[in-house]
Backbone as a ProteinNet text record, in pm:
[ID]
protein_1_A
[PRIMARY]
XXXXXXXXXXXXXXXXXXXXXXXXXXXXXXXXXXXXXXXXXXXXXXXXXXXXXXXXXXXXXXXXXXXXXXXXXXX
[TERTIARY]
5740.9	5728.6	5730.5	5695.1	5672.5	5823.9	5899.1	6030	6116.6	6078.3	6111.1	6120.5	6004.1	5919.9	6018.6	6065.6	6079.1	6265.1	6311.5	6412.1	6467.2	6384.9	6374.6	6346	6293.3	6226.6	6112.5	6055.8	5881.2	5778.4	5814.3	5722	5729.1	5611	5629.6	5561.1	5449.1	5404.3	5374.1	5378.2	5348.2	5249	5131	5039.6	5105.2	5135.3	5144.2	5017.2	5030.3	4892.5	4963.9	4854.1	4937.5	4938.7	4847	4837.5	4933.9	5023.4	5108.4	5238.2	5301.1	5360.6	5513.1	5598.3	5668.6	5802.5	5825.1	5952.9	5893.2	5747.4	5707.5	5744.6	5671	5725.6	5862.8	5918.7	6037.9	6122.8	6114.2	6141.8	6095.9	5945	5940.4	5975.2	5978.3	6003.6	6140.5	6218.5	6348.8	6382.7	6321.3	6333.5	6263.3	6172.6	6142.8	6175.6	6267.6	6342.5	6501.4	6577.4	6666.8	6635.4	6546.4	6482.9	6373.1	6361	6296.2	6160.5	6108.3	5953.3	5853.8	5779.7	5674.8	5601.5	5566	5489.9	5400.3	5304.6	5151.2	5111.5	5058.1	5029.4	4909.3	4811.4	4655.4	4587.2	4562.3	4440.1	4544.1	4397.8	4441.1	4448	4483.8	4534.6	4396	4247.8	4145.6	4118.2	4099	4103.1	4158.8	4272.6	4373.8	4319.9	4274.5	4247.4	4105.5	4059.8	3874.4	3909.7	3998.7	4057.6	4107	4163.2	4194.3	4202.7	4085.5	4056.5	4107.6	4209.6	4300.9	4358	4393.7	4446.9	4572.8	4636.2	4743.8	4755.6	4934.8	4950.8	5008.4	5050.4	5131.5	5135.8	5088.2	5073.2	5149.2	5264.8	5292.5	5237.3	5255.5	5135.2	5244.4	5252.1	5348.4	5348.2	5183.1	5116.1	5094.3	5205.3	5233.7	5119	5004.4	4893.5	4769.8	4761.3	4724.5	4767.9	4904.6	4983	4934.8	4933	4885.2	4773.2	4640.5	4520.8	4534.8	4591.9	4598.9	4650.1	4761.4	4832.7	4712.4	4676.6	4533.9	4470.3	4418.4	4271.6	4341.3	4466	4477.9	4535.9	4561.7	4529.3	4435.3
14672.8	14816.8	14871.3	14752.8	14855.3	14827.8	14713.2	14733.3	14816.6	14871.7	15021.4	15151	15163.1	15296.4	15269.8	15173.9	15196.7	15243.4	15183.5	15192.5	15353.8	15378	15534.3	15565.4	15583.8	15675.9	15720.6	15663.9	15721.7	15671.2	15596.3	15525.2	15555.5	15581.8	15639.9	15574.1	15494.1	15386.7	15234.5	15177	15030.8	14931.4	14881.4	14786.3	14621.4	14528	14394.4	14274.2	14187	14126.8	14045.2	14022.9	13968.7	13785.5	13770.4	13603.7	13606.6	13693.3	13672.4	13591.8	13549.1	13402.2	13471.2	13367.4	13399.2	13465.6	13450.8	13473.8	13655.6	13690.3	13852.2	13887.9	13838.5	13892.1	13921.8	13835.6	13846.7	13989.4	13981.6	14068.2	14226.3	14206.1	14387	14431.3	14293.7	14366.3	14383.7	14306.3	14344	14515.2	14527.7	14636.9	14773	14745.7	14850.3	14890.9	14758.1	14810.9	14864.5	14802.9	14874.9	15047.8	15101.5	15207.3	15281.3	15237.3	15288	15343.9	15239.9	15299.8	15183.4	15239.3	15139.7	15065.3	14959.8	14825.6	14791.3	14781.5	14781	14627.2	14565.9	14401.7	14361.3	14470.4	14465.6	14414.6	14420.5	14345.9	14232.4	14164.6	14045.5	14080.2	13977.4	13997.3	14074.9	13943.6	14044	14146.5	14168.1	14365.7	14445.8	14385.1	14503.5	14491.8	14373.6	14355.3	14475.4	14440.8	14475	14631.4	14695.2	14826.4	14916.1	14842.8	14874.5	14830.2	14729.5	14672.5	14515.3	14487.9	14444.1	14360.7	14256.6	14145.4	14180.8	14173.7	14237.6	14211.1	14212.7	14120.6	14273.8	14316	14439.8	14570	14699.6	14832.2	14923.9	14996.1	15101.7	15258.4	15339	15460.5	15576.3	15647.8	15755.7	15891.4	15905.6	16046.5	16079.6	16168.5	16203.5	16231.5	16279.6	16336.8	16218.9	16121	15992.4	15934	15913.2	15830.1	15895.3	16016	16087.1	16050.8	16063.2	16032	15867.8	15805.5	15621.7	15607.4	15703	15632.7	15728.1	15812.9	15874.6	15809.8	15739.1	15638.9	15521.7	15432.7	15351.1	15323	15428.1	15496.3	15445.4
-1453.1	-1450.8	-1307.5	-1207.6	-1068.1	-1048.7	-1042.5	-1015.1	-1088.5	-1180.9	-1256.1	-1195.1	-1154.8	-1108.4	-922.5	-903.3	-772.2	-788.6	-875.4	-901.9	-958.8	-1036.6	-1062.5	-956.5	-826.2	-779.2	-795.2	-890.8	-922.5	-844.5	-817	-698.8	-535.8	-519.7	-354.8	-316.1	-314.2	-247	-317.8	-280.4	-361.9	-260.7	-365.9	-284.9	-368	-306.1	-316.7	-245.1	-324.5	-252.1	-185.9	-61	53	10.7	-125.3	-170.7	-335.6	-283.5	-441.7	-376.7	-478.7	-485.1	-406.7	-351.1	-248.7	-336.7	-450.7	-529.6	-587.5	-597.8	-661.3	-494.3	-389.1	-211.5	-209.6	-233.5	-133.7	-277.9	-384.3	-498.2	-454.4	-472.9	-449.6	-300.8	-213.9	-94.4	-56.7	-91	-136.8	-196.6	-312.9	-393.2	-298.1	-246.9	-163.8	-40.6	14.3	160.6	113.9	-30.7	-101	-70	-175	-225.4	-92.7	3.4	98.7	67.5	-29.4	-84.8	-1.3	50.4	155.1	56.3	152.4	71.5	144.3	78.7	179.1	115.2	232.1	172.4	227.9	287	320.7	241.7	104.9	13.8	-74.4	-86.5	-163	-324	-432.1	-562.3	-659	-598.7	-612.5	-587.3	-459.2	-448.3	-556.5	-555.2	-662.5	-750.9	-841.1	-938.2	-1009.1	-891	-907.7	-880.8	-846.9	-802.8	-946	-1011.4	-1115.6	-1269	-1238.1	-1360.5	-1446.6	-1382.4	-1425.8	-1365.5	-1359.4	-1314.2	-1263.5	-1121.2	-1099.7	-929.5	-906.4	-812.4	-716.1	-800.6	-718.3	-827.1	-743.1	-797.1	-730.1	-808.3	-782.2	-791.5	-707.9	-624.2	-728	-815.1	-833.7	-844.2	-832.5	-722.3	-581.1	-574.2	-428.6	-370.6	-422	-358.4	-370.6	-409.7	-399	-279.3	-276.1	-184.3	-38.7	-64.3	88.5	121.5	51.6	51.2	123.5	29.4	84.1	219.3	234	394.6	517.9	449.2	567	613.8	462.9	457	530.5	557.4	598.3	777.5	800.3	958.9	1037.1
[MASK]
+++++++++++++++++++++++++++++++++++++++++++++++++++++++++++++++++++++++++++

């Protein structure tokens, strides 16, 4: 789904964990230097996980006013 959302365009930011396996890396980061949607690889698979509930290696951002908030906070 995030390689969806990036592909549409719905995605304006994307978090990947910086301990996900080298074939999901080199994929969304591929897909997001294609599509020119930034890829943030600061937290690990836990973080994300514990972030949103859910077991998960990589999250796409598709509220612009979120995404703003995140690249502030990560300044």
């Amino acid at each position: 789904m995030v390689v969806k959302a990036i592909q549409d365009g719905k995605a304006k930011l994307v978090f990947l964990a910086h301990d996900a396996g080298p074939n999901l890396t080199k994929k969304i980061q591929d897909k997001g230097h294609y599509y020119q949607v930034e890829i943030v690889t600061v937290f690990s698979t836990l973080e994300l996980s514990i972030a949103v509930g859910k077991s998960r290696k990589v999250l796409a951002v598709t509220d612009a006013g979120f995404t703003k908030k995140m690249r502030s906070l990560m300044e």
